[in-house]
C-alpha positions as a Markdown table, in Angstrom:
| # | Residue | x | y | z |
|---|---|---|---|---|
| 1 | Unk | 4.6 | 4.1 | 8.8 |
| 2 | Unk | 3.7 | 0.9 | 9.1 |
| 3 | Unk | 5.4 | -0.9 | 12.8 |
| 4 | Unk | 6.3 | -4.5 | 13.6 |
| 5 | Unk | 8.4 | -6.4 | 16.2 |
| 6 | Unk | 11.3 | -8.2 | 15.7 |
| 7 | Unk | 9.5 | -11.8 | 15.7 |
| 8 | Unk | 10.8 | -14.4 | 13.9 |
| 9 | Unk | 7.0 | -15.5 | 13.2 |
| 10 | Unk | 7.3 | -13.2 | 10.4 |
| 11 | Unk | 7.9 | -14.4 | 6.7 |
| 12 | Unk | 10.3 | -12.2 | 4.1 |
| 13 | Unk | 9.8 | -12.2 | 0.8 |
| 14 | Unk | 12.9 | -12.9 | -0.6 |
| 15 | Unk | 11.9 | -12.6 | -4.6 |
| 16 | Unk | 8.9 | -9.8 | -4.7 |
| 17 | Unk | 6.6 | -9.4 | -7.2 |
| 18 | Unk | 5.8 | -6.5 | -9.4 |
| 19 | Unk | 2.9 | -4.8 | -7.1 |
| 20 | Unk | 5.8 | -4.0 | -4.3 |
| 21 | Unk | 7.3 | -1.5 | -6.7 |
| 22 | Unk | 4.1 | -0.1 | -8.8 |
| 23 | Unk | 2.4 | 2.8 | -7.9 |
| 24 | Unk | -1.6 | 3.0 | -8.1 |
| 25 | Unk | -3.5 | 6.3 | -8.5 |
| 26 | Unk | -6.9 | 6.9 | -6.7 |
| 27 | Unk | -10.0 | 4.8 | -7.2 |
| 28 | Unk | -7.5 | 2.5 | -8.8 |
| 29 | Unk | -8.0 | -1.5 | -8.3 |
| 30 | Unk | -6.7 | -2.6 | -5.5 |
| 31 | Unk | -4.3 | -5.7 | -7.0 |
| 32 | Unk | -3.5 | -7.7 | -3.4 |
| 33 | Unk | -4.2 | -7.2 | 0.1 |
| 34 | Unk | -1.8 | -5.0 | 2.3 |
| 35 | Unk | -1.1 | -1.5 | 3.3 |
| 36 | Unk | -0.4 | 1.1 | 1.1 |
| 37 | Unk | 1.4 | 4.3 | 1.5 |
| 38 | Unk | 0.7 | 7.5 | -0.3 |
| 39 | Unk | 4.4 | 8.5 | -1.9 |
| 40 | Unk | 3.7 | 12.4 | -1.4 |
| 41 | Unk | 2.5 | 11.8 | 2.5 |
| 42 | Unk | 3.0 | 8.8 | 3.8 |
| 43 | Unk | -0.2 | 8.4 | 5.0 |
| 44 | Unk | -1.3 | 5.0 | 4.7 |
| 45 | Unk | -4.6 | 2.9 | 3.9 |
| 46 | Unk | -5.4 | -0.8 | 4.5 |
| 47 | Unk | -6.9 | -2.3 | 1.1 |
| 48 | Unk | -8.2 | -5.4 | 0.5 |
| 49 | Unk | -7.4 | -6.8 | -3.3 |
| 50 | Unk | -10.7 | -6.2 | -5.9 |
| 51 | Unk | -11.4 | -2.8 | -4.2 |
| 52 | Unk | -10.9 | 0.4 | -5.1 |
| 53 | Unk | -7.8 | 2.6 | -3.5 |
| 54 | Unk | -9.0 | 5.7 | -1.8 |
| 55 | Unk | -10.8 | 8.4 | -3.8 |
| 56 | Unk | -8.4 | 11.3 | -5.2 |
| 57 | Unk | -10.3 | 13.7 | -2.1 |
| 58 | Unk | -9.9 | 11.3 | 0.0 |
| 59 | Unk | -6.8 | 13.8 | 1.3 |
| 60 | Unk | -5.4 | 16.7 | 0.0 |
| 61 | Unk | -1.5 | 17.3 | -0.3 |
| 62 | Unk | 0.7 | 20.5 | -0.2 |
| 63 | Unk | 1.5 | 21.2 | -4.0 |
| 64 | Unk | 5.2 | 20.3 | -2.8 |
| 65 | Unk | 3.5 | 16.5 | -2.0 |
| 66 | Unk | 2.9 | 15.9 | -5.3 |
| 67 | Unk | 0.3 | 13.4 | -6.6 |
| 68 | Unk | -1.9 | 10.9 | -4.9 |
| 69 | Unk | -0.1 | 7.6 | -5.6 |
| 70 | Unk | 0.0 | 4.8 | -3.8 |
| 71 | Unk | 2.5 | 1.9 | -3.1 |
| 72 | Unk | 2.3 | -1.5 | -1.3 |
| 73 | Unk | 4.3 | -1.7 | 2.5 |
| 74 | Unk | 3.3 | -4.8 | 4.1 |
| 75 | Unk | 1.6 | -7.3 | 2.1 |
| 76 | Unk | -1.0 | -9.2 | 4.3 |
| 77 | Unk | -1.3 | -12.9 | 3.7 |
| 78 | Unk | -5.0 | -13.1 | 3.3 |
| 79 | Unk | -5.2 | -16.6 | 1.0 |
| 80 | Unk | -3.1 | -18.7 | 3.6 |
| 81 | Unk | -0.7 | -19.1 | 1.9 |
């Protein structure tokens, strides 16, 4: 899980895009900068956009996990914008 403080220095997104609610599989592209969380786990990986998500062995779940798929938890801001 991804932890923050309670700092008003912090942006929300008030109208998301699509890639907060898509899921990628592994060795997918990575489509913007952030941290994702695997659905099955919750373990989480930094990714930087134009890369490729973790391999599919890059960790193994319980069968009750399910699949390898990961979503977007904190979008970081790497244009400036």
């Amino acid at each position: 899980m991804a932890y923050y403080t309670d700092n008003s220095k912090f942006d929300k997104i008030t109208n998301p895009s699509d890639v907060w609610s898509k899921q990628f599989g592994p060795a997918e592209t990575v489509p913007a900068s952030g941290i994702y969380r695997c659905i099955g786990c919750k373990k989480e990986v930094t990714s930087n956009k134009g890369d490729k998500f973790p391999p599919q062995n890059h960790h193994q779940h319980a069968t009750s996990a399910g699949p390898v798929k990961w979503q977007m938890n904190v979008w970081t801001n790497t244009e400036g914008k």
